[in-house]
N, C-alpha and C positions, 0 to 999 in steps of 0.2 A: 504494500500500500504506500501511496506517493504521499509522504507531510507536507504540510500546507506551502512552503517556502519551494520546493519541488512543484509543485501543480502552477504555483505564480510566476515560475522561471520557464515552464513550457511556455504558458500560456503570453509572458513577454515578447517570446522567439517565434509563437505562431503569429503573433501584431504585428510584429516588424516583417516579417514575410508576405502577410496579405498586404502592409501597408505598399510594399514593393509589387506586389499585382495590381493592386488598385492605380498606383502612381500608372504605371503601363496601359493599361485602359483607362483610364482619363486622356492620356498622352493621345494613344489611338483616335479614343471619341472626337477627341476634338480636331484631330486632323480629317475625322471623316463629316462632322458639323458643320467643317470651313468649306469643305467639298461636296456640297449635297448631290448635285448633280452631275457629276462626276461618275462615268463605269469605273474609270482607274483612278486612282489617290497618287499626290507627287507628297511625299514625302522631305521635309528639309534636312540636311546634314546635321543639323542641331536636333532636330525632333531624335534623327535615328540615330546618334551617338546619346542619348536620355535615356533613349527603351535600350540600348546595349548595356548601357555603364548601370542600370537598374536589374538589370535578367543578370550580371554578371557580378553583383553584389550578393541578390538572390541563390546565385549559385553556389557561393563560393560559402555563404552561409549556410545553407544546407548540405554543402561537403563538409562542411568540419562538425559538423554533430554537433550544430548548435539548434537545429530544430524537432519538432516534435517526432518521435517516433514512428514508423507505421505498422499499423497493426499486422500480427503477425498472419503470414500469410499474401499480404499484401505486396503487389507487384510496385518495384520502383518505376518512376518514370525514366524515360530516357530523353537523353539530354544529346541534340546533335549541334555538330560548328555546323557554324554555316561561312564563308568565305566572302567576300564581296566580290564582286566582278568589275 
């Protein structure tokens, strides 16, 4: 059984990781709000160095076992590079 000090330090590292999702769809939203009619979205060098330096803050967070566990049984995500062109 997890003491109370234990469930507030998960519960920390689960905040700060949706807050880092949330940041990234907002990000998104509002490039797609600025573009309503739009089939394609242009993206600024600034928008997409935000959503990188946020997924890779994300990431590096939950490689070092600072976030919540998952349940046992549970498949991890996978995580691909992706390169620029």
């Amino acid at each position: 059984m997890m003491d109370p000090s234990t469930k507030q330090r998960s519960g920390a590292g689960s905040q700060r990781q949706l807050a880092s999702l949330k940041l990234i769809s907002r990000l998104l939203g509002h490039e797609l709000h600025s573009q309503p009619s739009a089939k394609s979205i242009t993206l600024s060098r600034e928008s997409v160095t935000e959503i990188q330096s946020t997924l890779d803050l994300f990431i590096e967070d939950v490689s070092s076992g600072r976030s919540v566990s998952m349940p046992r049984g549970a498949a991890a995500p996978s995580v691909r590079s992706v390169t620029p062109s």
